[in-house]
N, C-alpha and C positions, 0 to 999 in steps of 0.2 A: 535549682528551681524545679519544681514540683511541674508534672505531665498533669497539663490541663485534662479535665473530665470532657470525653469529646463523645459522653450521654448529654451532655448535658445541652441546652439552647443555646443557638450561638451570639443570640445577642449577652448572655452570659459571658461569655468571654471572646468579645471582637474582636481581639487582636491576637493576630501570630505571626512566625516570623516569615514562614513560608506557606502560600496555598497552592497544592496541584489540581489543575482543570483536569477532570478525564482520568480513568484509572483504567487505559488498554496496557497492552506490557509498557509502555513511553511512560505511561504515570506511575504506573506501579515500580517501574527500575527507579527513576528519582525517589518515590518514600523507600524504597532496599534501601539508596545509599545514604539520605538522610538518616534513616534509623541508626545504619553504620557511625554516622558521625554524630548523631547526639542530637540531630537540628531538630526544635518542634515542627511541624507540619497537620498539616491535614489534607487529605487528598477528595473533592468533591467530585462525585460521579452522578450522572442524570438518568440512567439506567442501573445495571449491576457491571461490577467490574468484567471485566472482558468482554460484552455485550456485543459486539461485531462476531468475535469469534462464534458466541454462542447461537445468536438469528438471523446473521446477514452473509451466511456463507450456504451454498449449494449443500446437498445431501453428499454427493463423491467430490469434494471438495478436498484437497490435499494439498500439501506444500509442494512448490515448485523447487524450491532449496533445499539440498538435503539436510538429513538432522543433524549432521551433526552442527551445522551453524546456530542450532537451537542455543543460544549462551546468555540465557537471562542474569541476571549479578548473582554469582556465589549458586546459581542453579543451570550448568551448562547438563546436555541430555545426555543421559545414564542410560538409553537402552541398550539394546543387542543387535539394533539396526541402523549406526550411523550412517550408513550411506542409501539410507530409504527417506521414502517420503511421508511422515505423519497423515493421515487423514482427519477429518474433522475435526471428531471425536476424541482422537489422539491429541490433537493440539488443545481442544478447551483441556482434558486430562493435564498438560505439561505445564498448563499457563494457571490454573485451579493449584496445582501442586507447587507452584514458586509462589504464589499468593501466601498459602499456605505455611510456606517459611519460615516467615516473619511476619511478625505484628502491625501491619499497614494503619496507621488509624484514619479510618477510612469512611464515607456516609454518603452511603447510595440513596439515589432515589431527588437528588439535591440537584435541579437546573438553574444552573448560572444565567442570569438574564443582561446582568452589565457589570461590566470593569471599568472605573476610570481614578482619577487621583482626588482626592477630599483636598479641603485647604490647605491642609498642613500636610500634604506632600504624600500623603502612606495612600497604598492602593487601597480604594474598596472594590470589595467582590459580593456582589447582589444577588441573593437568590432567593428561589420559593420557601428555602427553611432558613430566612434572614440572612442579618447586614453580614458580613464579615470584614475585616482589614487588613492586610499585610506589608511587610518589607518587600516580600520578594512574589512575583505569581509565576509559576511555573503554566505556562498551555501546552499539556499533551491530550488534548481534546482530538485530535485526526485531521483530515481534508477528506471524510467520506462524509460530508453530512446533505448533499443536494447532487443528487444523480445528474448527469448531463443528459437532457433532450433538445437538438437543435427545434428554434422555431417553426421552422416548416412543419415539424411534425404534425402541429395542428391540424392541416392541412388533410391529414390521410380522413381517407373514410370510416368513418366512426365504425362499420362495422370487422374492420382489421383491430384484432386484437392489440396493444404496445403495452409493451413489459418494459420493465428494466433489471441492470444483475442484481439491483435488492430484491428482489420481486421474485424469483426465481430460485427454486429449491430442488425441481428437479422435472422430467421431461413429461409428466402428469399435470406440470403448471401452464402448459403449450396449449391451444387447442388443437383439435385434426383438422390436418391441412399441412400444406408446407407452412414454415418459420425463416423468413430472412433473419436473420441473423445481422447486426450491423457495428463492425468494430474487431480489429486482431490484436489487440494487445492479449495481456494474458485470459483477461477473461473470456473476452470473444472467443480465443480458439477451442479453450476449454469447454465452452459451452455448446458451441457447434459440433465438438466431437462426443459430447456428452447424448445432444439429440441424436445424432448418427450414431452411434453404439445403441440407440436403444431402440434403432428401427424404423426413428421418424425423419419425416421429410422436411431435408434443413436445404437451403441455400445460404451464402454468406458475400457480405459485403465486405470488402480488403482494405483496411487502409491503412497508413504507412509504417505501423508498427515494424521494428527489427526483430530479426529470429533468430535462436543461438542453437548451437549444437547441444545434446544431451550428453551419449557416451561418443569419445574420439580420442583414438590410440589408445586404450586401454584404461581410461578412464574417464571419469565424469568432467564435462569442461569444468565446473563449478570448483572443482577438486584442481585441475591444473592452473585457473585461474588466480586461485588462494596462494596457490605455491610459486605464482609469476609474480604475487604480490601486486596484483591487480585491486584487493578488495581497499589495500590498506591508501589505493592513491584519495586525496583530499579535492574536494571542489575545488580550492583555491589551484591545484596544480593540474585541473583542466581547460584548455586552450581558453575555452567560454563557459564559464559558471553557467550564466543565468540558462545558455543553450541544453549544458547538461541538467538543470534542475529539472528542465522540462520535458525531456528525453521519456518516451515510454518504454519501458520493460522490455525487454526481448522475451519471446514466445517460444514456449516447450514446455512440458508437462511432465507431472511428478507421478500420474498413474498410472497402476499395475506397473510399480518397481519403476517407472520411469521413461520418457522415450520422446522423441526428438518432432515435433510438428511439421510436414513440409506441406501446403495450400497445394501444391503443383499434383500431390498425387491424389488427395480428396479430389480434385476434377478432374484428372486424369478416371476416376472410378464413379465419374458422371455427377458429383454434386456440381451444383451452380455456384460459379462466383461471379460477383461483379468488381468494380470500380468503388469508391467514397459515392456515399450518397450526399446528392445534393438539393434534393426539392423532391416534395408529394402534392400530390393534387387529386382527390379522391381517391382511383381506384391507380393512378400514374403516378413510378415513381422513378425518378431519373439519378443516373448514376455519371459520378466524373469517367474521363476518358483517360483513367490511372491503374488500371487493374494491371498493366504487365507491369508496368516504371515500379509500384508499388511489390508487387513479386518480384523482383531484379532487386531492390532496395533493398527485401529483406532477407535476401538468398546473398548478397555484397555482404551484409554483417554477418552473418553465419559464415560465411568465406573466408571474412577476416579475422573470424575469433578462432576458427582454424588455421589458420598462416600465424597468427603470435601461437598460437601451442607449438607450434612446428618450429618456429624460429627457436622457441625457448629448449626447445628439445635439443636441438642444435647444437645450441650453445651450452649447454648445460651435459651433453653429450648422456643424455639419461638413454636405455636402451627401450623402447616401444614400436607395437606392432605398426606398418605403415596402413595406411589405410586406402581406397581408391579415388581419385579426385569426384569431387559433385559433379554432377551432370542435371542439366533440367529437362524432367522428363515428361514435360508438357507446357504446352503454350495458348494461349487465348488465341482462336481463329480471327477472332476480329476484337474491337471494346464494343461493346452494348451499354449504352446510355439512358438507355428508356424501355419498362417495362409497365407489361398490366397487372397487376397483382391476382387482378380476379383471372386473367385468362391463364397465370402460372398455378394458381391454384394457392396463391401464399394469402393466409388467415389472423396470422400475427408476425407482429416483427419484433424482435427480444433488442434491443439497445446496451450495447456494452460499449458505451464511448467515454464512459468516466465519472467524476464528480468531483465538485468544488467544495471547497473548504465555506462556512459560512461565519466569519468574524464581526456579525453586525453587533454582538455585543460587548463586542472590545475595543473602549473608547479610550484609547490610549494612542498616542504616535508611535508604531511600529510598527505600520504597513504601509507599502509601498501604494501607487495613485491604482493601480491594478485588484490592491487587496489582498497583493504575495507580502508576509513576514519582512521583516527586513533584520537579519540576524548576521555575526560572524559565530560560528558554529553553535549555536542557537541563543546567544546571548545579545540581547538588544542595546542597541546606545542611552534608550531610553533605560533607566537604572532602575532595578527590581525585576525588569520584564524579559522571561525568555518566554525557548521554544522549545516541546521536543517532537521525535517521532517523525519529524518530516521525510521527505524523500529528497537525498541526496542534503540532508542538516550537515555532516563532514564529509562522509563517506559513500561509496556504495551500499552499503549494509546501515546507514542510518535509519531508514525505516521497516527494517526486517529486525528478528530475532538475533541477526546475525553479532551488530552492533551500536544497537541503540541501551542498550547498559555500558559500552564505551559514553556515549554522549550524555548519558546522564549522570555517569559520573563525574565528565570533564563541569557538566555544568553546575551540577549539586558542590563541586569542589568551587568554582567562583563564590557561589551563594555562601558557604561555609568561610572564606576568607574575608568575605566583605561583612558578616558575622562578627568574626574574629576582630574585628579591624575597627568593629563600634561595639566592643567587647563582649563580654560572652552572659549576659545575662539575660539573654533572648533564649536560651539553648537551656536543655534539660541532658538528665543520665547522669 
């Protein structure tokens, strides 16, 4: 069967057998392995492919993971620095160059407005440049599409600056003044340390993000973690799925070569931390009474990712230099709960607490009463409909570089069977 012309209008040819939402590496790994196997496809993108990497990342923005986890399908990273951290610019370069490949058939510029199922069963997929229909729809659209601001914020006084990490390019985006800072997962710390290296006045809000070691005994934890065979455990074989899916990030950073986050000594060297925020009221903004439980929390996981290295070393009788136990080397004299912004001198507040996924155009059953996916490694009950690029979709490394060209192959391999299975006159090559 002849490769539809996909210049052409698509109400010209409605039907195919696959459509990918989204062309981040999640979209783009399913059309690799689709190409691979012959399956027609088209993959619709509402900006340009990679578009997060390219305007919705900081100016010193770098990978937390080192490169060599880089493993997009059939393009794992060639450089000279696998155990360095990519910067921006290097990452659009890597993910530009696997595009590049291969022949994606691909149409930017195309926002998807609804998915649901026609009479006779086949999905439509609705957009600004027309109807489309398919067997199967792939969603590797993201969960960054709506920044989190809790409610209260409203609350603040309009003359305090509120950003968010879309918002945010680099310590010129700040006004003059101090900058609370609110959120420690990875972005938070990054960006806190971002304004502090560059001379401005930051304070930071803690909350209950985990933290991991960088380098420990001679090597990258990332690096002995892979080799504990840590990356390869599956949701299914942690205690609580749902608990791990929600799990945030541990915190450490990939800048200048790399190096390990600890909050205790940023205030030990006089920045301000608080507690979770929890209410603003003009110029009043009050904070939970968790800033140390929360520092203990994340210094307990850093402790722990150290004791399995050390265990596994053990046992494994591998020889490494020992190192000196943590110690914490600073303590909150008291929690402070309530502050004045105006009397701190704080001007804007940057919000790094996250963002939701937004599936209102996806009228299909396959989400849960919450609005989370409901997937066994991203394949829905509902038939034709996955997922990819999630976080924690099988693995640890499902929504990194690391191994989501694993998951989109497992899944592009269901679509391909089920293909097969109502035989092969859907499929071209």
């Amino acid at each position: 069967m002849p490769i539809h012309d996909l210049t052409a209008a698509p109400e010209a040819r409605t039907h195919l057998p696959v459509v990918i939402i989204g062309a981040g590496q999640a979209g783009m790994s399913a059309s690799w392995h689709l190409c691979q196997a012959g399956v027609e496809h088209v993959v619709l993108e509402r900006n340009t492919r990679f578009h997060a990497w390219k305007n919705q990342r900081w100016d010193s923005f770098c990978l937390v993971t080192p490169n060599w986890q880089c493993r997009l399908p059939g393009f794992p990273y060639s450089g000279d620095d696998p155990g360095g951290f990519m910067l921006k610019d290097e990452i659009v370069e890597y993910v530009e160059a696997f595009a590049e490949s291969f022949d994606a058939p691909l149409r930017e510029g195309v926002t998807v407005s609804r998915v649901a199922r026609d009479a006779a069963g086949r999905i439509e997929v609705d957009t600004d440049g027309g109807l489309w229909s398919a067997d199967h729809v792939i969603v590797a659209s993201g969960g960054y599409d709506r920044p989190i601001t809790p409610p209260f914020a409203a609350g603040l006084d309009p003359s305090i600056t509120q950003l968010h990490t879309r918002d945010y390019t680099g310590p010129n985006d700040i006004p003059e003044g101090r900058c609370l800072v609110v959120g420690t997962g990875q972005s938070g710390v990054q960006l806190m340390e971002d304004l502090h290296i560059a001379g401005r006045d930051v304070s930071l809000a803690v909350g209950p993000a985990p933290r991991s070691p960088r380098q420990y005994r001679g090597r990258d934890a990332t690096d002995w973690l892979h080799a504990m065979g840590y990356y390869d455990i599956t949701i299914d074989q942690t205690p609580d799925p749902k608990a791990t899916e929600a799990k945030t990030n541990h915190y450490m950073s990939g800048r200048d070569g790399g190096h390990e986050i600890d909050l205790r000594r940023f205030a030990k060297d006089g920045l301000p931390l608080y507690g979770s925020v929890t209410g603003m009221d003009g110029t009043l903004i009050s904070f939970a009474p968790d800033l140390e439980k929360n520092l203990d929390d994340a210094d307990k996981s850093y402790v722990g990712i150290r004791e399995m290295i050390d265990a596994y070393i053990a046992r494994e009788g591998i020889d490494a230099p020992v190192e000196p136990p943590f110690e914490k080397v600073w303590r909150p004299a008291t929690e402070i709960t309530e502050i004045d912004a105006a009397e701190e001198g704080i001007t804007s507040v940057l919000w790094c607490i996250g963002f939701r996924p937004d599936y209102s155009w996806l009228q299909l059953d396959c989400l849960d009463p919450t609005g989370r996916p409901v997937h066994r490694r991203g394949v829905c009950e509902n038939p034709g409909v996955y997922f990819l690029g999630l976080s924690w979709l099988n693995t640890w490394g499902s929504g990194r570089f690391l191994s989501v060209g694993e998951d989109a192959e497992y899944v592009t391999g269901v679509i391909s069977e089920r293909l097969d299975k109502h035989g092969r006159d859907r499929r071209y090559g």
